[in-house]
N, C-alpha and C positions, 0 to 999 in steps of 0.2 A: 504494500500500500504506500502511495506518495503521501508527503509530508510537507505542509507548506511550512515558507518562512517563521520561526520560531518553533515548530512543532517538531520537528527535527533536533538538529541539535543547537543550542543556545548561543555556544561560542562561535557557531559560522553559518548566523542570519542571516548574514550579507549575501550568501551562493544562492545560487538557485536551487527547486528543491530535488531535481536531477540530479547536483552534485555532492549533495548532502550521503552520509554515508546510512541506511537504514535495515532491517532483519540479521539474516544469518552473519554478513560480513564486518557488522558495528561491529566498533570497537566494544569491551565488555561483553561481546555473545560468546558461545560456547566455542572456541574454536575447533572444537573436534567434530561439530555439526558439520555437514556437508548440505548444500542446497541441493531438492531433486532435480536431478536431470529433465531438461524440456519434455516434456509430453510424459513424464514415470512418473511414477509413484515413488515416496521414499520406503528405503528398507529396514526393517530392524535390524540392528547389531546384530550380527553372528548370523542374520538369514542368507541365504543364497537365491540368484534368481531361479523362480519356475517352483519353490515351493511352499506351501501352504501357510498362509501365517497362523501363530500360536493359537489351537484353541479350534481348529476347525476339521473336520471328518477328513481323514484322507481314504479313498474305496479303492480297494484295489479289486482285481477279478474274485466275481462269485461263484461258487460253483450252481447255487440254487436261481441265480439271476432275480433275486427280490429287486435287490436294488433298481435294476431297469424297470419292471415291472409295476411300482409302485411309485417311481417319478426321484428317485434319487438322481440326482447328478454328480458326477466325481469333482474336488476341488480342482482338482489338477488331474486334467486328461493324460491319460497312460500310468502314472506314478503309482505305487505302488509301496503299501509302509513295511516300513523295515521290519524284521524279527524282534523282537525284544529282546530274546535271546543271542541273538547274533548267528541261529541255524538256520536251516532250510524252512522256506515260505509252501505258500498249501500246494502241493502239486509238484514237492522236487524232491521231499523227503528219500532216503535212506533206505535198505531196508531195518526195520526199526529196533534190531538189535544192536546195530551200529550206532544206532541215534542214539541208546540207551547208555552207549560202552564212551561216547564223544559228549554228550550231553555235559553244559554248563550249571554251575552249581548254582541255584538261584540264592536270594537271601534267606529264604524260609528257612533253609533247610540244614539239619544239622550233619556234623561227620558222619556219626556214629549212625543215623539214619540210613545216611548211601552205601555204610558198608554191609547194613544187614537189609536194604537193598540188591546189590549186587552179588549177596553170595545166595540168596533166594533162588533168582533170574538163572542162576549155573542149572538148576535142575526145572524141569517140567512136574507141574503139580498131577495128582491123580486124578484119571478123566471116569466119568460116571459110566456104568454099567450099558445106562442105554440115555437117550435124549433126555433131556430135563427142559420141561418145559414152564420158562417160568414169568409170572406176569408181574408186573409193576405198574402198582397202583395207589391213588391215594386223590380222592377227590379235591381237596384242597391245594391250588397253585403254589406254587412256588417252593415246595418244601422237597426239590432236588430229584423229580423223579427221572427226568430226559440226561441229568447229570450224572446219577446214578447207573441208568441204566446202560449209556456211554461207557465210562470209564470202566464199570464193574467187566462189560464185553470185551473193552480193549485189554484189560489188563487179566484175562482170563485165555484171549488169543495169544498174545505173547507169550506166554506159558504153554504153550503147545497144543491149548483146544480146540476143536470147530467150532465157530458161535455166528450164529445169526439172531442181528436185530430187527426187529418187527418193530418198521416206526406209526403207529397207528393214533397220532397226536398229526388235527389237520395243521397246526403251524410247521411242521416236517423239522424239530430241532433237533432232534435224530439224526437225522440224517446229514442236517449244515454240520452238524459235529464228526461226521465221518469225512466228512468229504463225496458226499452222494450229491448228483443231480437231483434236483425235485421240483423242475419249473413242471409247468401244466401237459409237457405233451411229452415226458417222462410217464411211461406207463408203472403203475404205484397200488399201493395196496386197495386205493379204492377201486380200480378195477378185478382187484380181485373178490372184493364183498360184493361190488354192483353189476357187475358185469360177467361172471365168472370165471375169467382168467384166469389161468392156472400159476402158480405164484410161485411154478419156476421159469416164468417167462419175466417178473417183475426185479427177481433176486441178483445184485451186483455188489462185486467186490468193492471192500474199503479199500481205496489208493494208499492208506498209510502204513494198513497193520493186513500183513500176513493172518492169512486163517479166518479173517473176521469178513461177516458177510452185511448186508442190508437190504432190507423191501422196502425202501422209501415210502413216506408221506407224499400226498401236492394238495395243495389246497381245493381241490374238488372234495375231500375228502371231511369238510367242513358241510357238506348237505350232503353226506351220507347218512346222519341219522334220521333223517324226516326219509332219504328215499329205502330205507331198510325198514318203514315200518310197513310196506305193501308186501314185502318178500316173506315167501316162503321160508320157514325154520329162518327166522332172521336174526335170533338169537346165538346160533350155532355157527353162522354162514365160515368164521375164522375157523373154528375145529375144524366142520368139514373140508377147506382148504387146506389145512396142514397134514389131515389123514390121508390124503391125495398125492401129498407130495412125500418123498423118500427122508422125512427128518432126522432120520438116524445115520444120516452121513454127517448131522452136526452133533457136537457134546453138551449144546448150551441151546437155547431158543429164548431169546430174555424179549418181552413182547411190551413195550412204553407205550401206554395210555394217556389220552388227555385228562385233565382236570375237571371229568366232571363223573358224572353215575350215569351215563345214557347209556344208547345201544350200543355205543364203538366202547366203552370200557366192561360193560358185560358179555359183548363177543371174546373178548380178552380174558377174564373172570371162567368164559367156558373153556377158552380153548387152552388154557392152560393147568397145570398139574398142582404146582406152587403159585404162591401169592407173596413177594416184596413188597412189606410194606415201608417209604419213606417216612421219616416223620422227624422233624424239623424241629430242633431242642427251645421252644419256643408256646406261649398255653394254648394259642389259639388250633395248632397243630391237634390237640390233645381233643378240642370241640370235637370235630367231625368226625373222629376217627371210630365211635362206637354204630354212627351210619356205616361207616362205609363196613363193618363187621357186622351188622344186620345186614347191608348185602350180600355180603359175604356168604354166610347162612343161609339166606334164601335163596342162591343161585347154588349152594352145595345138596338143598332138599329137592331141589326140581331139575336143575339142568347138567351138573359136573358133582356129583357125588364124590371125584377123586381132588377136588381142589381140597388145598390146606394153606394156611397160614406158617411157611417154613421159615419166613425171614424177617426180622424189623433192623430196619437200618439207621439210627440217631443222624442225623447231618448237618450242617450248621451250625457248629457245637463252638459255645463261645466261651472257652473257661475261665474269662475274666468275670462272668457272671453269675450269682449266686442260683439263678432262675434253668437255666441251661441244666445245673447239674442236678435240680430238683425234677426239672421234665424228667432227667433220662432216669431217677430214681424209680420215679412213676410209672413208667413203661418199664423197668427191668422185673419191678415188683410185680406186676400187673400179668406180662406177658413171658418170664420166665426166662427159659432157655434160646427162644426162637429168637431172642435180642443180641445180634452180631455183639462181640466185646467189641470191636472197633468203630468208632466213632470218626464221624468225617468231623474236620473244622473248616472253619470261615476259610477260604484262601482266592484270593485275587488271582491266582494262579490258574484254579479250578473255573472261573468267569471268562477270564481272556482268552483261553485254550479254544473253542467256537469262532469267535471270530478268525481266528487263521485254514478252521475244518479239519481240524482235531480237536483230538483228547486228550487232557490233561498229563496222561501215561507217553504222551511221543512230545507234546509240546514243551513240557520242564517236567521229565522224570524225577528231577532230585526237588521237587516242592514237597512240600507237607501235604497237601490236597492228593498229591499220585500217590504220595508213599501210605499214606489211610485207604485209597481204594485198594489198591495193592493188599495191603493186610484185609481187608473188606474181602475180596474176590478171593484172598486166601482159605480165609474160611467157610468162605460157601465150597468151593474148591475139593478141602479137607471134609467136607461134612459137620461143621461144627455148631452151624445152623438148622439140620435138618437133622429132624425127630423120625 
């Protein structure tokens, strides 16, 4: 902005106000300012051009294609964010024994943890007699069911099992966490309840973990409960798909339910043997959970006679708080043996792992969050959960 006579500077009234010295290059300014360049923008210290300023999404490739889908834009076309960890981004990994044996220590984690890590990982756990089929459920959001049933698969296939996830939640988190396709014209589990498709035409490998399978979610799969309620046996429609198919070339079948009690989480209820239950060290966790075992009950009187209650999983677990260890009092009391000793905690490590399309188990092995499923998957594994 010009400055007329006297507004400028006082000692040299006399110039014109062209001559007058005014902003970045007065005297008294910052000298280490730089004026922006004609037609730019100024940068912040230590930024570079072409990247995102502080505080803004940077998207890199989807494998689900939400992003485009839903009117995302990238900040910066093509760019792509870094690893946190400084390893391989989604789609370049390892095979993931290597990743385990290279893998960076994050700050969670302690010595003594990655060492009784790493002497585990030397041997393959013992694989069950015939398929286990098991579902994961809990009508209550949020309390680690997609997280659980991820990590518990991965860190169960690295150990040398067959497991297939059954992601039957229409948000497909499931599957973003493997790294599975699950845009719209990706054929998915709701073809296989709605349509009949046989659900080994739906079934594709995880890109990151050996052994580990997936029948993706898409969001068609979100008005599958209104169009199941015309079908025939619409309750069963999941069983019957899985008796169809050869399941006992897998050791695992861990089947993740959405958050609620409809028809898609009692397809699930039937067509499974076991019942995972999450439940979140937290009271509100503790409400719902006598519904969801009155369902439990009445789909064991009428539809699945063989389901059972073999597993409760604590997660969330915050031991700086006196409320956390009262929950898991209550459920150890309450529900006995069927309650995993291992308890997941809070870990930021466990949340970020999804966005790159893994699991916590390939994304920072040496966190606290992989080494608690790890022990988790261990004792289901072992038998330590089932009655």
């Amino acid at each position: 902005m010009s400055t007329g006579p006297g507004l400028g500077r006082p000692d040299r009234a006399d110039e014109s106000p062209d001559e007058q010295p005014s902003g970045p290059g007065a005297p008294g300014a910052d000298e280490g300012a730089q004026a922006p360049a004609a037609g730019g923008t100024r940068q912040d210290p230590g930024s570079s051009p072409g990247t995102a300023p502080s505080g803004h999404a940077m998207w890199g490739n989807t494998t689900s294609g939400t992003a485009e889908n839903v009117g995302y834009v990238p900040t910066n076309a093509g760019a792509q964010a870094p690893s946190p960890r400084g390893g391989p981004t989604q789609g370049e990994s390892e095979l993931v024994r290597e990743a385990l044996r290279d893998a960076k220590v994050s700050r969670e984690t302690a010595g003594t943890a990655l060492k009784t890590m790493a002497s585990r990982r030397e041997r393959e756990w013992p694989r069950p007699d015939k398929c286990r089929v098991i579902t994961i459920a809990n009508q209550k959001g949020g309390v680690g069911k997609t997280t659980s049933s991820v990590n518990i698969a991965a860190s169960l296939a690295m150990h040398g099992a067959q497991v297939l996830v059954v992601d039957l939640d229409p948000q497909g988190n499931a599957s973003t966490a493997l790294g599975v396709e699950h845009h719209a014209e990706v054929p998915s589990i709701y073809d296989v309840l709605i349509e009949d498709m046989a659900l080994a035409d739906i079934i594709v490998p995880a890109p990151e973990i050996p052994n580990l399978y997936c029948a993706p979610a898409t969001l068609n799969l979100a008005g599958a409960e209104i169009e199941l309620v015309s079908k025939v046996a619409r309750e069963s429609r999941l069983r019957r798909a899985l008796d169809s198919y050869d399941i006992e070339k897998f050791d695992y079948v861990l089947i993740d339910c959405p958050p609620s009690l409809g028809l898609l989480t009692v397809n699930a209820l039937v067509g499974g043997d076991e019942l995972l239950i999450p439940i979140q060290c937290e009271y509100y966790a503790l409400e719902g959970l006598g519904q969801l075992i009155r369902t439990v009950d009445l789909v064991k009187a009428h539809l699945n006679p063989k389901l059972r209650v073999s597993t409760i999983l604590l997660t969330m677990y915050d031991a700086r708080t006196r409320l956390a260890a009262q929950v898991a009092e209550d459920v150890r009391s309450h529900f006995g043996d069927v309650v995993l000793n291992t308890v997941i905690p809070r870990s930021v490590r466990v949340s970020e792992a999804p966005s790159y399309g893994q699991s916590v188990m390939t994304y920072d092995p040496g966190s606290s969050g992989a080494l608690a499923y790890s022990e988790a998957a261990s004792e289901m594994a072992h038998g330590g959960a089932v009655q």
